[in-house]
C-alpha positions as CSV (number, residue, x, y, z in Angstrom):
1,X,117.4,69.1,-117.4
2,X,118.6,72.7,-116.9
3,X,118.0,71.8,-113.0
4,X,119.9,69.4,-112.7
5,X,122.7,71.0,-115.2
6,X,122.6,74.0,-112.1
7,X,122.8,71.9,-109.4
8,X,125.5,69.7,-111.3
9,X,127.8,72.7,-112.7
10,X,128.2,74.2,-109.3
11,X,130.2,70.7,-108.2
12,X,132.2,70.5,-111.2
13,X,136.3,71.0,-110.3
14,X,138.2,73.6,-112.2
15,X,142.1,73.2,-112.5
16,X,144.4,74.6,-114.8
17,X,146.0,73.5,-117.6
18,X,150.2,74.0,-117.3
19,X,150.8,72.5,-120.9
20,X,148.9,71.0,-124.0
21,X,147.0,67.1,-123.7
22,X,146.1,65.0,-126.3
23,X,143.0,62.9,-125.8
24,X,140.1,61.3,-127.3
25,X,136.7,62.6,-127.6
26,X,134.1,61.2,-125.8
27,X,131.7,64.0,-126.7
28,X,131.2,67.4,-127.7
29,X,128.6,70.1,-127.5
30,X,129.2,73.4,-129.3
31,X,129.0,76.3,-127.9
32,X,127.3,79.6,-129.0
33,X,128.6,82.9,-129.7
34,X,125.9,85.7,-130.1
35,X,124.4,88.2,-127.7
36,X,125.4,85.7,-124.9
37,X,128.4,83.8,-125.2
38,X,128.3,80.3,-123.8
39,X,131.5,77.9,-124.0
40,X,131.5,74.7,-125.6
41,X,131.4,71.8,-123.4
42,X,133.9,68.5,-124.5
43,X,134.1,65.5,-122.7
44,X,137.8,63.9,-123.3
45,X,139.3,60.7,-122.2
46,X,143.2,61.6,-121.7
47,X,145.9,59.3,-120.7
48,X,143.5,56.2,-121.4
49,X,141.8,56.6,-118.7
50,X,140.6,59.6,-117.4
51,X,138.0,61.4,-118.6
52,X,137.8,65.1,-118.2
53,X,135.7,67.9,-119.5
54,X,137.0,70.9,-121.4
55,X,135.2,74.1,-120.8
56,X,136.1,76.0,-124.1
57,X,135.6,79.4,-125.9
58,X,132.0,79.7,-128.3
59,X,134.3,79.4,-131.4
60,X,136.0,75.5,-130.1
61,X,136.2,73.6,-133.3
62,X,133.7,71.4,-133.6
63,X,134.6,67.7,-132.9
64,X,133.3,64.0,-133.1
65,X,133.5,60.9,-131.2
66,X,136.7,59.4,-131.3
67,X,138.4,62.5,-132.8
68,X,141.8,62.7,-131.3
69,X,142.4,65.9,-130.3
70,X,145.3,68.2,-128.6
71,X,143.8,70.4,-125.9
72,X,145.9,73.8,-125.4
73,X,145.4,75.9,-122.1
74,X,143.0,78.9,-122.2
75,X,142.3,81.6,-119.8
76,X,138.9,82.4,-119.4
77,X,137.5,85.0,-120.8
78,X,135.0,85.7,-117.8
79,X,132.4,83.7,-119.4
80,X,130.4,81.5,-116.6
81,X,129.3,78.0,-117.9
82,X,128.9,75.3,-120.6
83,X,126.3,74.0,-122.7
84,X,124.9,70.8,-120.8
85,X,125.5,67.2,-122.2
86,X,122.5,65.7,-120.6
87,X,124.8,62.7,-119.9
88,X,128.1,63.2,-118.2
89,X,127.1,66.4,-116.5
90,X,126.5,65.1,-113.0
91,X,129.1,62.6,-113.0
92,X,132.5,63.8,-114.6
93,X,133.4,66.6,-112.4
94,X,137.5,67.2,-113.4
95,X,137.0,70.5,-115.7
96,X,139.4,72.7,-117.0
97,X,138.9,75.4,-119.6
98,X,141.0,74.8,-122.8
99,X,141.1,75.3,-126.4
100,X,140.2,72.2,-128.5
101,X,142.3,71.2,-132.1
102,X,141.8,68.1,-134.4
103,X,144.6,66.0,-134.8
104,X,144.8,64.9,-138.3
């Protein structure tokens, strides 16, 4: 799996975010902060239809499916990768690193 999360990670597309989204989650994998920070990985469906993954910092709230959520931009902070899904990671390329909030 970590294979194919390589191989996979190196086609994913990185654009910015110019203002916040709201979206749905689709899922989410936390991230870890410790002696190696890695970012949290979400996969979000926005505007009903597209689905995009959100490459945030170790501390991104922790979410659920179906969680609606307002996604803020964020600058990296140099860190270089996500914790695989096993599912979507070869086939939902759009990424963009942001910061994750519950909409209650």
């Amino acid at each position: 799996m970590a294979d194919a999360l390589g191989k996979c990670e190196k086609k994913w597309q990185y654009s910015k975010l110019d203002h916040p989204i709201k979206g749905i989650v689709l899922l989410h994998t936390k991230g870890y902060c410790g002696y190696a920070h890695i970012h949290a990985n979400t996969v979000v469906i926005i505007n009903n239809a597209d689905t995009i993954r959100i490459d945030g910092p170790c501390y991104t709230e922790n979410t659920a499916m179906s969680d609606s959520v307002l996604i803020s931009p964020y600058e990296t902070d140099g860190v270089i990768g996500a914790i695989g899904d096993g599912k979507y990671d070869c086939t939902i390329m759009k990424t963009c690193y942001g910061i994750i909030k519950k909409i209650k």
